[in-house]
KEMIVO-885424 format. One record per residue: x, y, z of N, C-alpha, C, O in turn. Coordinates in pm, whole numbers, plus 50000, padded with zeros to 5 digits. Example, Ala and Ser with C-alpha at 12.3 -4.5 7.8 and 13.67 -1.06 7.14 Angstrom:
2
513194943150780512304955050780513204967050780514244966850846;512854977550708513674989450714512905000350787513415011450804;
***
This chain:
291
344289167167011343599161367124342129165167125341339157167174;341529180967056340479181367107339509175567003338289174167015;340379172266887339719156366791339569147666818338559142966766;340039141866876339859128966942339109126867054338689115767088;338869139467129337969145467212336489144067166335549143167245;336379144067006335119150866927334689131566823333709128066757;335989124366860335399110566803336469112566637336629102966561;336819120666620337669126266440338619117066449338989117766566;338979112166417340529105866355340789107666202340569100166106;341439122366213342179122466035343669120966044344019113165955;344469124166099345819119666091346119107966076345459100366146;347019102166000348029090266041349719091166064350269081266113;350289099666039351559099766055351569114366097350539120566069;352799122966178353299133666182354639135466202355319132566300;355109143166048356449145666079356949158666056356219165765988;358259164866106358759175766153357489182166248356779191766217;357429176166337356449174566452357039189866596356469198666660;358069186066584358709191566725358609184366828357969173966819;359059187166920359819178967014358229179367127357709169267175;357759193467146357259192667283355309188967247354379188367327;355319187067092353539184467062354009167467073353559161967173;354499162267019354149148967024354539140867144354409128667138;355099147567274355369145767364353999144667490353739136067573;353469155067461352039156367476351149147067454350249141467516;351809146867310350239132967239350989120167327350279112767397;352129118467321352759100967396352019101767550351459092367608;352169114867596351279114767713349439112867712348909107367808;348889116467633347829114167608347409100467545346239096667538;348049096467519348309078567436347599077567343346569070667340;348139085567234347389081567129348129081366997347819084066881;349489076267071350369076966979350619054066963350509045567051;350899052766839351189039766860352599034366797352969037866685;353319025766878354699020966859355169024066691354719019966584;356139032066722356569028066513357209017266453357169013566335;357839012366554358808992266501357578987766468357588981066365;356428989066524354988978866516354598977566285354058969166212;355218990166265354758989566126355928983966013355738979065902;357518987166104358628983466013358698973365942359198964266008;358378969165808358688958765705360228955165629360718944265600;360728968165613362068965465519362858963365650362738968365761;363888952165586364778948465652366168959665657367048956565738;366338970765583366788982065586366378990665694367128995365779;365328992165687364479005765789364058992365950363728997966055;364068986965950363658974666093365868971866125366148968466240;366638972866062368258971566089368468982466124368608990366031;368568987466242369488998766272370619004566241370719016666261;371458998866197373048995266207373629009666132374659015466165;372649014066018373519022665925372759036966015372729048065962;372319034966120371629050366209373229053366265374239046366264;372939069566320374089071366423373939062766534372809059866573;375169057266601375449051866696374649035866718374459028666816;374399035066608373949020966569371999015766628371409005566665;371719028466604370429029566705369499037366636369869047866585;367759031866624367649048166613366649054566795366009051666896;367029060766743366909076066826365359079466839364709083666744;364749076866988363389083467005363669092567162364609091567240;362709099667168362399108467286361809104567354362159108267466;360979098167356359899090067469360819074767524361419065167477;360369081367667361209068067782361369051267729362339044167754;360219047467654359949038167577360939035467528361769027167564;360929042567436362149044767283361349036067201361649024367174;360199043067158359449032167011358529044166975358519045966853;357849051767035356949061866982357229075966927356309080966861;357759079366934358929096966885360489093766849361489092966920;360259091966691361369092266636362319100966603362129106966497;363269103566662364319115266574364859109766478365509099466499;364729115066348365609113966242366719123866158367059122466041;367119132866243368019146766243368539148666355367879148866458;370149150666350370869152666451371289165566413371789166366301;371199178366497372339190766419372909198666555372229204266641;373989197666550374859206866627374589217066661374539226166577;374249220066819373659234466833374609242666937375229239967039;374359256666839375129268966862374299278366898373619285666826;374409278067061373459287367146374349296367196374149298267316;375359303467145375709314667159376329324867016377309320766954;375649338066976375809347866868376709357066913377309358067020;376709364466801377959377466933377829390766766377629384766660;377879397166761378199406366722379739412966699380279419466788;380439410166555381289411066513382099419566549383279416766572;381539432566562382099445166578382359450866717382729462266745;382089440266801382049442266944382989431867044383689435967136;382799415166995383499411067037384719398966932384639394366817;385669397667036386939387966943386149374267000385699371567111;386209367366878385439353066916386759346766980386449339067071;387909347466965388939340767080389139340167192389739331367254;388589350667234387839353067431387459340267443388039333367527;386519335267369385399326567419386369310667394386759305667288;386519306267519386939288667522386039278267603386349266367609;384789284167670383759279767730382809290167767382879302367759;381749281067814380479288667811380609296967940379959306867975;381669289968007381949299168156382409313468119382349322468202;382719314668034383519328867986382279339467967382609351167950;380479335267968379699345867957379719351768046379109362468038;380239349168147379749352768286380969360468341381219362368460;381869365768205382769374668228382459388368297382019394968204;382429397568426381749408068436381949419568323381509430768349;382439417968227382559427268085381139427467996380539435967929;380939414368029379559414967961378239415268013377169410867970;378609422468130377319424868280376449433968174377129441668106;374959433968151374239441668073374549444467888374139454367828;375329433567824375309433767711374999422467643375439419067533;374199416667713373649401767692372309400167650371549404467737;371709395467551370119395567537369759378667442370209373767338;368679373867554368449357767523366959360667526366309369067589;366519349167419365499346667386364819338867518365459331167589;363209342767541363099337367697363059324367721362349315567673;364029323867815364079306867811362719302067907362709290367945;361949308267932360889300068040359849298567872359099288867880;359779302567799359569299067659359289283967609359839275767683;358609278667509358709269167462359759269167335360369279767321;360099257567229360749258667141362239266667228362579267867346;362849271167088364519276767115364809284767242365899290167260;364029285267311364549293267470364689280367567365609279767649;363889271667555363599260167642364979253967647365719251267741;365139252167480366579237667417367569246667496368519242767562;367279256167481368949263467532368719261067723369439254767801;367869266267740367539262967960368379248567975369379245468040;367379240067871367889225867891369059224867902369749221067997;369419230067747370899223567768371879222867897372429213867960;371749245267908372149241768011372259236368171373159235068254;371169234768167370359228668372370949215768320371579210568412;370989209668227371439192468217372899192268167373279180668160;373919201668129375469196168118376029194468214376069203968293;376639182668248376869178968346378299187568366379049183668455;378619197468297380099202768308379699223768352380439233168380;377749222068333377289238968363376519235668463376849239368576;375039225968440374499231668509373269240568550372879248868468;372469238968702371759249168779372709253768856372159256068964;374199257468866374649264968873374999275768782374909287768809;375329271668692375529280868520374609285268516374719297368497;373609282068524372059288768446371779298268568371149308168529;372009298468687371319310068836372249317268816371889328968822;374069315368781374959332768766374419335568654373879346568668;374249331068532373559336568443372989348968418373379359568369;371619343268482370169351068484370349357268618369479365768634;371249356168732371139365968840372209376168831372069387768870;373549370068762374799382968769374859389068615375559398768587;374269384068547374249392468393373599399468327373819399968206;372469407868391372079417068407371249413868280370689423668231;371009398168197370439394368093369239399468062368229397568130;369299408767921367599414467874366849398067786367039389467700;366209401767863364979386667780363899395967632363289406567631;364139384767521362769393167454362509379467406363119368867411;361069384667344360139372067310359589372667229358679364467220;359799382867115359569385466982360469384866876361359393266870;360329373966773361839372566718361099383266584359909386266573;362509388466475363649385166582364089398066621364709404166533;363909404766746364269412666804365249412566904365579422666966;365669402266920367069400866952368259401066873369349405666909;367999395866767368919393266650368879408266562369919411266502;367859416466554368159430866498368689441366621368959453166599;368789434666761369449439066840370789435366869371319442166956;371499426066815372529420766782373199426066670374289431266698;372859426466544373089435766423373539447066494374709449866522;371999456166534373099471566569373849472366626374619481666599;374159464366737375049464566825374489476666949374969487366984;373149468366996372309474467120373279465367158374359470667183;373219448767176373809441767235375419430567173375499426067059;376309428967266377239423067204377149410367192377809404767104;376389403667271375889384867298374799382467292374179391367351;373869371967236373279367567232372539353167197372549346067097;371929352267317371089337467268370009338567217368949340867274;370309336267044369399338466955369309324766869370179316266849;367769325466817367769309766760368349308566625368269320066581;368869301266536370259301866472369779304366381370429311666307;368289299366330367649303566188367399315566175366789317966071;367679326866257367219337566247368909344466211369389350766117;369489338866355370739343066281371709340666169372679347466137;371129326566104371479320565953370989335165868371829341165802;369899338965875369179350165761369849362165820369689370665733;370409366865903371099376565915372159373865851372089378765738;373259367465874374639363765833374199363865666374779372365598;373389356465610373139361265422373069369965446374249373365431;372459380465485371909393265490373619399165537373539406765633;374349398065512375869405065548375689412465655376529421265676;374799411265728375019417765881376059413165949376579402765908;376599419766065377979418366140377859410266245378389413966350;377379401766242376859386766339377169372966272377079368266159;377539368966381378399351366366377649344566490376939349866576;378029330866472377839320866627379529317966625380509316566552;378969318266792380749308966855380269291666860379479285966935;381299285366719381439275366698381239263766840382239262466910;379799254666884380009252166967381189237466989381339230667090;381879236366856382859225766887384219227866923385079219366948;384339243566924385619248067021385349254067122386019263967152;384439250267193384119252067349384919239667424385129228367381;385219244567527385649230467607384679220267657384839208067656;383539227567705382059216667708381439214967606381209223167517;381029200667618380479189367465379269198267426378519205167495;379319196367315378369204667206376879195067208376879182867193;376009200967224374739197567260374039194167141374329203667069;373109184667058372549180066973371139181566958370529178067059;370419185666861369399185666877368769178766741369379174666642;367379178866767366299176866713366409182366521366429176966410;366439192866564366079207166464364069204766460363549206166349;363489202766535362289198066578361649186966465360479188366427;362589174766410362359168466319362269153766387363229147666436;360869148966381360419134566504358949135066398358359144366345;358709118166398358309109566337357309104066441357689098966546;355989105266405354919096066456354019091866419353449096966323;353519080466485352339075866422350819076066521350569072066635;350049082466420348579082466535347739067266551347269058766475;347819068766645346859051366660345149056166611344539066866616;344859045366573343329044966504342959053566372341949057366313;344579054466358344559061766185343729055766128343319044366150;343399064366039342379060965982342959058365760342229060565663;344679052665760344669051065651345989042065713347159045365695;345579030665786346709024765837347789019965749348909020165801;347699015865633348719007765536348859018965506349399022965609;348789028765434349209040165382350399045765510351599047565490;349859047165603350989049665700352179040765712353319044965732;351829027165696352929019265716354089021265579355309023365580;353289019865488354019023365353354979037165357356179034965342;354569051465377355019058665405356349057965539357539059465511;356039056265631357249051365751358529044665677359729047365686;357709033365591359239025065592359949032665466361159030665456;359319041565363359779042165266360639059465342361749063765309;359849064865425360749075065461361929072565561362609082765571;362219065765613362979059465727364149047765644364919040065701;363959049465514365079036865427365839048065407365789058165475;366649045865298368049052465232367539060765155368209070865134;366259059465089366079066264918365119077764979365119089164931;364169073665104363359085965202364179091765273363859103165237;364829093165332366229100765374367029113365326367239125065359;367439102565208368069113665111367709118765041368439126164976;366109117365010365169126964947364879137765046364869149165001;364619135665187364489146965264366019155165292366199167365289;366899145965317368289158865306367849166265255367459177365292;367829159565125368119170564968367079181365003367279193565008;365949174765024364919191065053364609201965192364059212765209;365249192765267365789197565413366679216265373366889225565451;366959215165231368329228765226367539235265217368269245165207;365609243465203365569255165162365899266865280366279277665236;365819265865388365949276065465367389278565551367869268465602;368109291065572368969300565571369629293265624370779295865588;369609283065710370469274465790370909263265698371789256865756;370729259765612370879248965511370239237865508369069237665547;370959225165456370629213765494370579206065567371779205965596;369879194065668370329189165759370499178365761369739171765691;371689170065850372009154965829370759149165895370219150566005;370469140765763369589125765893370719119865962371929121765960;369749110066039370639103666179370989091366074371939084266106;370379088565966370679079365895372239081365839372349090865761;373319074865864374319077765844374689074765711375479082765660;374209062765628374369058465523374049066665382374369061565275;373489078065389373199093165354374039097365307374899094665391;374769104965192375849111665161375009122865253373819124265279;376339130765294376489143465383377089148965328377299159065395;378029150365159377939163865096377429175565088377949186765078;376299171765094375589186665069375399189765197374929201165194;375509185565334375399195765460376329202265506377379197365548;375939217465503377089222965571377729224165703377119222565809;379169227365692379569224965805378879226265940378649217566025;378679235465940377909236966083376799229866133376399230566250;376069219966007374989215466104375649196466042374859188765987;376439194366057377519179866044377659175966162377989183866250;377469164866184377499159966357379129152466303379329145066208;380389159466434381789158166392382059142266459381999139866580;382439129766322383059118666413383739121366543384429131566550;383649113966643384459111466738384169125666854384799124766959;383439136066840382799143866942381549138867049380419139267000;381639135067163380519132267277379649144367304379799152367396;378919144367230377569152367267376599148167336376149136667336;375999163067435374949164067509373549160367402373039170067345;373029147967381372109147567264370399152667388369909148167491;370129162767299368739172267358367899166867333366879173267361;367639153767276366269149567283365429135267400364379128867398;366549135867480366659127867584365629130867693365599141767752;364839121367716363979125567800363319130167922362189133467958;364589128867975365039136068102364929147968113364699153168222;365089155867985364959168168004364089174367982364309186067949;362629169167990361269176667923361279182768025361499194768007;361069178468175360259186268234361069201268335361869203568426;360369206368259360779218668267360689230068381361429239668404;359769226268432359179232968592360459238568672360769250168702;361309222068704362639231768811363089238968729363609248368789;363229240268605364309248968552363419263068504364169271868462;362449265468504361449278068544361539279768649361789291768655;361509276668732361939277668883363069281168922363289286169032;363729279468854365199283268894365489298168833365869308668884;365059293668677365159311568594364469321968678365029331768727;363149318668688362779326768758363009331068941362079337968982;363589329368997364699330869149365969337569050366409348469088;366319334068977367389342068918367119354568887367419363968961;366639355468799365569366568739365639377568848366239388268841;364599371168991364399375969113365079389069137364919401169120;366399375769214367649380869249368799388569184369709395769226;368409384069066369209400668981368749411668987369409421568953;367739412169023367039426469009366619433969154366059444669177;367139423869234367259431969367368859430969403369329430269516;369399431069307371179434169328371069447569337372079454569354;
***
Protein backbone atom coordinates (compact mmCIF):
# COMPACT_ATOMS: atom_id res chain seq x y z
CA UNK A 1 0.00 0.00 0.00
CA UNK A 2 2.63 2.47 0.86
CA UNK A 3 3.69 1.86 -3.06
CA UNK A 4 1.01 2.70 -4.42
CA UNK A 5 0.92 5.48 -2.00
CA UNK A 6 4.43 6.58 -3.73
CA UNK A 7 2.82 6.12 -7.61
CA UNK A 8 5.25 2.26 -7.84
CA UNK A 9 3.42 -0.46 -9.36
CA UNK A 10 5.87 -3.57 -9.42
CA UNK A 11 3.75 -6.47 -8.56
CA UNK A 12 1.43 -8.37 -10.75
CA UNK A 13 0.35 -11.49 -9.15
CA UNK A 14 0.69 -12.72 -5.34
CA UNK A 15 0.73 -16.07 -4.26
CA UNK A 16 0.96 -18.01 -0.93
CA UNK A 17 -0.17 -14.56 0.12
CA UNK A 18 -2.04 -15.40 3.47
CA UNK A 19 -5.25 -14.89 4.27
CA UNK A 20 -5.20 -11.49 6.30
CA UNK A 21 -2.54 -9.21 3.64
CA UNK A 22 -4.60 -9.61 0.69
CA UNK A 23 -7.66 -9.03 2.55
CA UNK A 24 -6.37 -5.68 3.32
CA UNK A 25 -5.31 -5.01 -0.26
CA UNK A 26 -9.35 -6.18 -1.45
CA UNK A 27 -10.09 -3.51 1.08
CA UNK A 28 -7.91 -0.98 -0.28
CA UNK A 29 -8.99 -1.90 -4.00
CA UNK A 30 -6.30 -2.57 -5.63
CA UNK A 31 -6.83 -5.85 -6.19
CA UNK A 32 -8.52 -6.79 -9.68
CA UNK A 33 -11.12 -9.71 -10.46
CA UNK A 34 -9.14 -13.04 -11.38
CA UNK A 35 -12.10 -14.74 -13.87
CA UNK A 36 -11.33 -11.21 -15.68
CA UNK A 37 -7.91 -12.95 -17.00
CA UNK A 38 -9.16 -16.82 -17.29
CA UNK A 39 -8.51 -18.10 -20.96
CA UNK A 40 -8.30 -22.01 -20.72
CA UNK A 41 -11.37 -23.60 -20.79
CA UNK A 42 -9.84 -25.97 -18.01
CA UNK A 43 -8.87 -23.21 -15.46
CA UNK A 44 -12.41 -20.77 -16.49
CA UNK A 45 -14.55 -24.78 -15.79
CA UNK A 46 -14.78 -25.23 -12.33
CA UNK A 47 -16.08 -28.64 -12.21
CA UNK A 48 -12.74 -30.63 -11.44
CA UNK A 49 -12.28 -27.87 -8.04
CA UNK A 50 -13.60 -29.21 -4.64
CA UNK A 51 -17.21 -28.93 -4.44
CA UNK A 52 -17.48 -27.94 -7.95
CA UNK A 53 -16.38 -24.29 -7.27
CA UNK A 54 -13.47 -22.46 -6.85
CA UNK A 55 -13.00 -21.05 -3.58
CA UNK A 56 -12.28 -17.19 -2.75
CA UNK A 57 -12.33 -15.22 0.60
CA UNK A 58 -13.58 -11.99 -0.42
CA UNK A 59 -17.58 -11.45 -0.22
CA UNK A 60 -17.36 -11.05 -4.02
CA UNK A 61 -15.89 -14.43 -4.63
CA UNK A 62 -13.58 -13.24 -7.72
CA UNK A 63 -10.57 -11.46 -5.99
CA UNK A 64 -8.73 -13.97 -3.27
CA UNK A 65 -8.34 -17.25 -4.49
CA UNK A 66 -7.86 -20.34 -2.34
CA UNK A 67 -6.20 -23.02 -3.99
CA UNK A 68 -5.36 -25.43 -0.81
CA UNK A 69 -7.69 -26.99 1.41
CA UNK A 70 -5.89 -28.78 4.63
CA UNK A 71 -7.49 -30.15 7.61
CA UNK A 72 -6.79 -28.37 10.71
CA UNK A 73 -5.62 -29.83 13.98
CA UNK A 74 -5.79 -27.18 16.66
CA UNK A 75 -5.27 -29.34 19.42
CA UNK A 76 -1.38 -31.12 20.54
CA UNK A 77 -1.04 -32.95 23.75
CA UNK A 78 1.98 -34.43 24.99
CA UNK A 79 2.36 -38.16 24.88
CA UNK A 80 3.53 -38.88 28.17
CA UNK A 81 0.86 -37.08 29.93
CA UNK A 82 -2.21 -37.61 28.22
CA UNK A 83 -4.40 -40.87 26.57
CA UNK A 84 -5.59 -39.36 23.27
CA UNK A 85 -8.95 -41.54 23.92
CA UNK A 86 -10.18 -39.02 26.60
CA UNK A 87 -10.58 -36.70 23.88
CA UNK A 88 -14.15 -37.21 21.69
CA UNK A 89 -14.73 -33.36 21.44
CA UNK A 90 -13.34 -30.19 21.91
CA UNK A 91 -15.75 -29.93 24.95
CA UNK A 92 -13.54 -32.38 26.76
CA UNK A 93 -10.69 -29.34 27.16
CA UNK A 94 -12.59 -27.88 29.53
CA UNK A 95 -12.22 -31.00 31.63
CA UNK A 96 -11.28 -29.42 35.26
CA UNK A 97 -8.09 -31.97 35.07
CA UNK A 98 -6.65 -29.82 32.75
CA UNK A 99 -7.32 -26.44 34.82
CA UNK A 100 -3.56 -24.87 34.40
CA UNK A 101 -2.00 -27.46 32.01
CA UNK A 102 -3.00 -25.81 28.96
CA UNK A 103 -0.76 -23.39 26.86
CA UNK A 104 -2.13 -21.64 23.36
CA UNK A 105 -0.55 -19.61 21.09
CA UNK A 106 -2.19 -15.95 21.52
CA UNK A 107 -5.17 -16.00 19.89
CA UNK A 108 -5.77 -12.05 19.91
CA UNK A 109 -2.62 -12.70 17.46
CA UNK A 110 -2.63 -12.61 13.79
CA UNK A 111 -1.91 -15.82 11.61
CA UNK A 112 -2.32 -19.41 13.74
CA UNK A 113 -3.82 -17.90 17.02
CA UNK A 114 -6.51 -15.96 15.08
CA UNK A 115 -7.55 -19.42 12.66
CA UNK A 116 -7.88 -21.19 15.88
CA UNK A 117 -10.25 -17.92 17.88
CA UNK A 118 -12.08 -18.22 14.58
CA UNK A 119 -12.66 -21.42 14.36
CA UNK A 120 -13.83 -21.52 17.43
CA UNK A 121 -16.31 -18.12 17.96
CA UNK A 122 -17.80 -19.47 14.41
CA UNK A 123 -18.66 -23.51 15.03
CA UNK A 124 -21.83 -23.50 15.18
CA UNK A 125 -21.59 -26.73 17.59
CA UNK A 126 -18.65 -24.33 20.23
CA UNK A 127 -18.87 -21.13 19.84
CA UNK A 128 -18.53 -17.60 22.15
CA UNK A 129 -19.51 -19.83 24.56
CA UNK A 130 -16.54 -22.42 24.10
CA UNK A 131 -14.07 -19.81 23.59
CA UNK A 132 -15.20 -17.50 27.29
CA UNK A 133 -14.98 -21.23 29.52
CA UNK A 134 -11.92 -21.56 27.77
CA UNK A 135 -9.90 -18.54 28.44
CA UNK A 136 -11.91 -17.83 31.81
CA UNK A 137 -12.02 -21.52 33.57
CA UNK A 138 -8.63 -22.92 32.17
CA UNK A 139 -6.37 -21.18 33.77
CA UNK A 140 -4.80 -21.02 29.86
CA UNK A 141 -0.90 -19.75 29.69
CA UNK A 142 -0.73 -17.65 26.38
CA UNK A 143 2.86 -17.33 24.64
CA UNK A 144 3.77 -15.51 21.59
CA UNK A 145 7.06 -16.69 20.76
CA UNK A 146 7.14 -19.82 18.75
CA UNK A 147 8.03 -22.16 19.42
CA UNK A 148 7.82 -21.89 22.99
CA UNK A 149 4.91 -23.54 23.43
CA UNK A 150 5.74 -26.52 21.56
CA UNK A 151 9.30 -26.92 23.61
CA UNK A 152 6.85 -26.50 26.42
CA UNK A 153 4.85 -29.31 25.28
CA UNK A 154 7.97 -31.64 24.65
CA UNK A 155 9.03 -31.28 28.34
CA UNK A 156 6.01 -31.71 29.59
CA UNK A 157 5.74 -28.00 31.42
CA UNK A 158 2.40 -28.47 29.73
CA UNK A 159 0.05 -31.45 28.77
CA UNK A 160 -2.23 -29.48 25.91
CA UNK A 161 -1.65 -27.35 23.59
CA UNK A 162 -2.70 -24.99 20.89
CA UNK A 163 0.26 -25.00 18.89
CA UNK A 164 0.64 -24.23 15.16
CA UNK A 165 1.09 -27.71 13.47
CA UNK A 166 4.28 -26.79 11.50
CA UNK A 167 6.03 -26.45 14.48
CA UNK A 168 4.59 -29.41 15.87
CA UNK A 169 5.22 -31.41 12.41
CA UNK A 170 9.26 -30.57 13.26
CA UNK A 171 8.90 -31.77 16.65
CA UNK A 172 7.18 -35.14 15.92
CA UNK A 173 10.53 -35.76 13.15
CA UNK A 174 12.44 -34.65 15.85
CA UNK A 175 11.01 -37.94 17.97
CA UNK A 176 9.82 -35.74 20.63
CA UNK A 177 6.79 -37.11 22.72
CA UNK A 178 4.07 -34.89 21.02
CA UNK A 179 1.15 -35.79 18.63
CA UNK A 180 -2.17 -33.78 17.46
CA UNK A 181 -5.69 -35.15 18.37
CA UNK A 182 -6.85 -36.19 14.94
CA UNK A 183 -9.44 -33.45 14.23
CA UNK A 184 -11.65 -36.09 12.26
CA UNK A 185 -12.48 -38.07 15.38
CA UNK A 186 -13.86 -35.24 17.18
CA UNK A 187 -17.55 -35.16 17.17
CA UNK A 188 -17.49 -31.41 15.84
CA UNK A 189 -16.72 -30.93 11.97
CA UNK A 190 -13.13 -30.45 11.34
CA UNK A 191 -12.34 -26.95 10.29
CA UNK A 192 -10.42 -26.24 6.84
CA UNK A 193 -8.07 -23.99 6.09
CA UNK A 194 -6.11 -21.97 3.83
CA UNK A 195 -2.53 -23.23 4.88
CA UNK A 196 -2.21 -19.29 3.96
CA UNK A 197 -2.17 -20.31 0.16
CA UNK A 198 -4.57 -17.43 -1.98
CA UNK A 199 -3.95 -16.14 -5.38
CA UNK A 200 -4.08 -12.49 -6.53
CA UNK A 201 -3.90 -10.21 -8.91
CA UNK A 202 -2.67 -6.44 -8.55
CA UNK A 203 -4.59 -4.06 -10.75
CA UNK A 204 -2.36 -1.65 -12.87
CA UNK A 205 0.28 -4.39 -13.00
CA UNK A 206 2.59 -3.44 -14.64
CA UNK A 207 3.30 -6.92 -16.77
CA UNK A 208 -0.39 -7.59 -17.45
CA UNK A 209 -0.17 -10.62 -20.04
CA UNK A 210 2.56 -12.08 -18.15
CA UNK A 211 0.14 -12.21 -15.27
CA UNK A 212 -2.57 -13.56 -17.23
CA UNK A 213 -0.30 -16.27 -18.65
CA UNK A 214 0.95 -17.23 -15.29
CA UNK A 215 -2.82 -17.47 -13.53
CA UNK A 216 -4.12 -19.73 -16.09
CA UNK A 217 -1.11 -21.90 -16.38
CA UNK A 218 -0.97 -22.13 -12.44
CA UNK A 219 -4.68 -22.67 -11.78
CA UNK A 220 -4.83 -25.73 -14.80
CA UNK A 221 -3.86 -29.40 -13.97
CA UNK A 222 -0.04 -29.29 -14.99
CA UNK A 223 0.32 -25.74 -12.42
CA UNK A 224 -1.25 -27.57 -9.67
CA UNK A 225 0.51 -30.54 -9.68
CA UNK A 226 3.67 -28.90 -10.11
CA UNK A 227 2.93 -26.99 -6.91
CA UNK A 228 1.69 -30.22 -4.90
CA UNK A 229 4.77 -31.78 -5.84
CA UNK A 230 6.76 -28.77 -4.40
CA UNK A 231 4.28 -27.87 -1.71
CA UNK A 232 6.28 -31.27 0.32
CA UNK A 233 9.45 -29.40 1.52
CA UNK A 234 8.40 -28.48 4.95
CA UNK A 235 7.78 -30.85 8.16
CA UNK A 236 4.11 -30.88 7.57
CA UNK A 237 4.38 -32.34 4.06
CA UNK A 238 2.56 -31.88 1.07
CA UNK A 239 -0.56 -30.13 0.46
CA UNK A 240 -3.76 -30.96 -1.57
CA UNK A 241 -4.84 -28.27 -4.09
CA UNK A 242 -8.55 -27.64 -4.10
CA UNK A 243 -8.02 -28.80 -7.61
CA UNK A 244 -9.34 -32.21 -7.25
CA UNK A 245 -8.27 -33.60 -10.55
CA UNK A 246 -4.58 -33.70 -8.92
CA UNK A 247 -3.33 -37.10 -7.91
CA UNK A 248 -3.29 -36.90 -3.98
CA UNK A 249 -0.76 -39.71 -3.60
CA UNK A 250 1.77 -37.99 -2.40
CA UNK A 251 -0.32 -36.05 0.44
CA UNK A 252 -0.23 -37.25 3.60
CA UNK A 253 -2.81 -38.33 5.57
CA UNK A 254 -3.31 -35.66 7.72
CA UNK A 255 -3.44 -32.82 5.46
CA UNK A 256 -6.19 -34.99 2.80
CA UNK A 257 -9.49 -33.31 2.89
CA UNK A 258 -11.69 -36.88 3.85
CA UNK A 259 -14.68 -37.54 1.04
CA UNK A 260 -17.95 -37.15 2.53
CA UNK A 261 -16.76 -35.03 5.92
CA UNK A 262 -18.74 -31.34 6.33
CA UNK A 263 -16.24 -28.98 7.27
CA UNK A 264 -16.09 -25.65 8.98
CA UNK A 265 -14.12 -24.17 5.71
CA UNK A 266 -11.88 -21.01 7.50
CA UNK A 267 -11.61 -18.99 4.74
CA UNK A 268 -15.11 -17.71 4.70
CA UNK A 269 -15.57 -14.31 5.13
CA UNK A 270 -17.51 -13.90 7.85
CA UNK A 271 -14.93 -14.59 9.90
CA UNK A 272 -12.28 -11.82 9.37
CA UNK A 273 -13.43 -9.55 11.62
CA UNK A 274 -12.00 -10.14 14.54
CA UNK A 275 -12.72 -7.33 17.14
CA UNK A 276 -15.80 -9.31 18.97
CA UNK A 277 -13.74 -12.16 19.31
CA UNK A 278 -10.76 -9.96 21.01
CA UNK A 279 -13.33 -8.78 22.94
CA UNK A 280 -14.50 -11.63 24.14
CA UNK A 281 -10.77 -13.27 24.78
CA UNK A 282 -9.99 -10.54 26.40
CA UNK A 283 -13.28 -10.41 29.29
CA UNK A 284 -12.20 -13.97 29.50
CA UNK A 285 -8.76 -13.44 30.12
CA UNK A 286 -10.28 -10.72 32.68
CA UNK A 287 -12.35 -12.97 34.51
CA UNK A 288 -10.03 -15.79 34.98
CA UNK A 289 -7.79 -13.98 36.75
CA UNK A 290 -10.03 -12.53 39.21
CA UNK A 291 -11.33 -16.17 40.01
Amino acid sequence: MAERRAGKFIADVGIDFGNDSPWNLYQGKVLDPIPSVFFLPEVSDAAAWWQGKHQYIDPEGKYILVYVGVPQYFVSYNKNLVNREEFKSYWDLLNPKWKGKITAFDPQSSGYGATAARFFYHHPDLGPKFLKRFYSEMDVTIYRQIPQGEDWLATGKFALCLCRHQSIGEAIQQGLPVDEINAHVLKEAPGLGSNSQTLILLNKAPHPNAAKLFINWFLSKEGQTDFQNASGYGPEGALSSLRMDVPKDSIPPRNRIVPGIKYVVQWNPDMFDMKPIRQLISEALAEGKNK
